[in-house]
N, C-alpha and C positions, 0 to 999 in steps of 0.2 A: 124867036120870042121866048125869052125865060119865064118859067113858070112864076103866076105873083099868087099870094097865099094871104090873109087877113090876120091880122092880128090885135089885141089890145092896143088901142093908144096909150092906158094907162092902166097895168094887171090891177087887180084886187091884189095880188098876192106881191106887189111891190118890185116886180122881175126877179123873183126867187126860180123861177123856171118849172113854175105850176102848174101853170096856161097849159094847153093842149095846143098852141103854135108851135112849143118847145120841141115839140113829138116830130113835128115835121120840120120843122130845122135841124134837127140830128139827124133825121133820116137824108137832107137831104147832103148835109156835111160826110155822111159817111158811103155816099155815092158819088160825093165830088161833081154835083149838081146847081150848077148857082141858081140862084131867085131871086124874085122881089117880093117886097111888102107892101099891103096897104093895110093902112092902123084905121082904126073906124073906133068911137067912140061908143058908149053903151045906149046912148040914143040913137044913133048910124046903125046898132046893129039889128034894131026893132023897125027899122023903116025898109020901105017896099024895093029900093036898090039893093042893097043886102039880103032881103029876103029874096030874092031872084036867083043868090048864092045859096041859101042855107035857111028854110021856107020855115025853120025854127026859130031863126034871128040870133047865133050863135057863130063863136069860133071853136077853130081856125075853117076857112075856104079853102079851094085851088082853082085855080082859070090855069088853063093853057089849050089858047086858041079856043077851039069853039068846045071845049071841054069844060065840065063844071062839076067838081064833085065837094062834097061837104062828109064831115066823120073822119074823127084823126084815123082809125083803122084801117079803114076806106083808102083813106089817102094814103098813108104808109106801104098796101097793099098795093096803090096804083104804083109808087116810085118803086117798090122791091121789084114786082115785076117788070117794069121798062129799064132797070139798071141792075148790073152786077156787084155784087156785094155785101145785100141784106138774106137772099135767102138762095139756097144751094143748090146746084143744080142736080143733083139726083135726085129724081119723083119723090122718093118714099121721107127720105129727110126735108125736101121742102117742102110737103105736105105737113111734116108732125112740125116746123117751124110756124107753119100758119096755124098749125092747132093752139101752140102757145101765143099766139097773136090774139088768138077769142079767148085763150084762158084768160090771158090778163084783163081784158074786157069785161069780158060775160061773169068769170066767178072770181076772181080775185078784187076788180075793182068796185063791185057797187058796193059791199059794206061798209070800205074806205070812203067811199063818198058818202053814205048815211054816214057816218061819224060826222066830216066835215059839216054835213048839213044841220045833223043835231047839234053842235057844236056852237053855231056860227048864229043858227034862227031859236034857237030854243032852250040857251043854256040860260036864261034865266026864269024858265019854269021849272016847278017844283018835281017833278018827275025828271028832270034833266039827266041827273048823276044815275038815275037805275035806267035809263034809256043807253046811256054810253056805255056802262059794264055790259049791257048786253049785246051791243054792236059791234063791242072791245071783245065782246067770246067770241062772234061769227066773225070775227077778222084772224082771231087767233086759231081757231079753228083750221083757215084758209092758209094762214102761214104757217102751219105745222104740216102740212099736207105738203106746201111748195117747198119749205125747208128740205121734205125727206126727199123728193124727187130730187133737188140738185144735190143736196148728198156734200161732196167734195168738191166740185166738178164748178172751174171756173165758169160756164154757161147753162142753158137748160138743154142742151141737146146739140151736143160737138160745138163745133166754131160759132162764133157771135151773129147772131141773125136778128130778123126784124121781129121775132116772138121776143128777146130776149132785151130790146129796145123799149118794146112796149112794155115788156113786165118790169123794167126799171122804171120808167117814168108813173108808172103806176104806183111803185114801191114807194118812191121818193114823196108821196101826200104823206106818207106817214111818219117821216123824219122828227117832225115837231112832238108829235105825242109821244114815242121812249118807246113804242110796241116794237118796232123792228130792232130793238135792241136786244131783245128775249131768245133775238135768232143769230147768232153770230152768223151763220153762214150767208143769210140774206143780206146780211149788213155787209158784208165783203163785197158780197156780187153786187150791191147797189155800186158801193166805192168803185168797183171795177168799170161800173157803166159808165159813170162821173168819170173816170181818169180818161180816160178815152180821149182822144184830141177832136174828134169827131163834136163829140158833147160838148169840150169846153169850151169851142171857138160857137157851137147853135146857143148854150148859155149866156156869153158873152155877149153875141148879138143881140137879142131879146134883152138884156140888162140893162145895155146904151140905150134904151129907147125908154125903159122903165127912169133910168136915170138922169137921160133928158140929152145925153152923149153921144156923139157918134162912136159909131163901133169901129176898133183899130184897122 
């Protein structure tokens, strides 16, 4: 039985590859992992089925077999560990891989999502614009720090792992605003996540569905 995973029936973000499904569609692309979908609706995902998955009413899920877990991190961690590919097999390097797995999480992404949130719920209150310069600092903040660890260095720590998956799709909320622009070096390492075949066949699939297509 292939693993099945939950997804938008229809992103907010139009299949720009936002979602937090996307996360696990590249994960599962670059373990050479097939799956299924099921798309559940924004009312599907607040009802008592769905919450059975994911007790917040939220995607992405994963079901395989009597297994159920919710949290793209979660879930990233579960596929890196049952396949070869995401994270390395010496202790000490697949440890500092799963460190980058929580950096992207814990301290690089929520400012990203306060932006989004101020952004989206409250850009037409009158505190708006000093709410986002300051959101816009503790993000820059965050990306000068991530800036100087990757330094030159196509990844964050030797060959491409499952820390450095998440910290692109994290990276990528930020495309629209022009802040990751301030970093040349992050801007590469996004490109680099993107070019990956891995990526563009998990982005394409989530797209055909956004677009109403099937996926080639």
């Amino acid at each position: 039985m292939k693993p099945i995973i939950t997804a938008f029936e229809r992103s907010p973000d139009g299949g720009q590859g936002l979602a937090r499904d996307t996360r696990i569609r590249w994960a599962f692309e670059e373990v050479g992992q097939s799956y299924d979908v099921r798309l559940v609706s924004f009312r599907a995902m607040k009802e008592p089925a769905h919450r059975v998955r994911n007790p917040f009413g939220q995607i992405p899920t994963y079901e395989e077999d009597d297994l159920v877990l919710f949290e793209s991190g979660a879930i990233i961690f579960h596929i890196a560990e049952r396949h070869a590919g995401l994270l390395p097999v010496e202790a000490k390097a697949r440890a500092r891989a799963i460190t980058w797995m929580f950096a992207a999480l814990n301290t690089v992404e929520p400012p990203i999502l306060d932006r989004a949130t101020t952004w989206i719920a409250e850009r037409k209150e009158p505190w708006c614009a000093e709410r986002l310069r300051l959101v816009d600092d503790r993000i820059r903040d965050r990306l000068g720090d991530l800036s100087a660890c990757l330094g030159r260095a196509d990844w964050l720590d030797g060959p491409f792992s499952a820390g450095d998956l998440m910290m692109v799709s994290v990276l990528l909320r930020l495309r629209s605003s022009g802040i990751l622009d301030e970093y040349p070096n992050l801007s590469a390492y996004v490109a680099r996540g993107e070019a990956r075949p891995a990526y563009q066949r998990a982005f394409a699939a989530q797209l055909a569905i956004n677009a109403g297509t099937p996926p080639a």
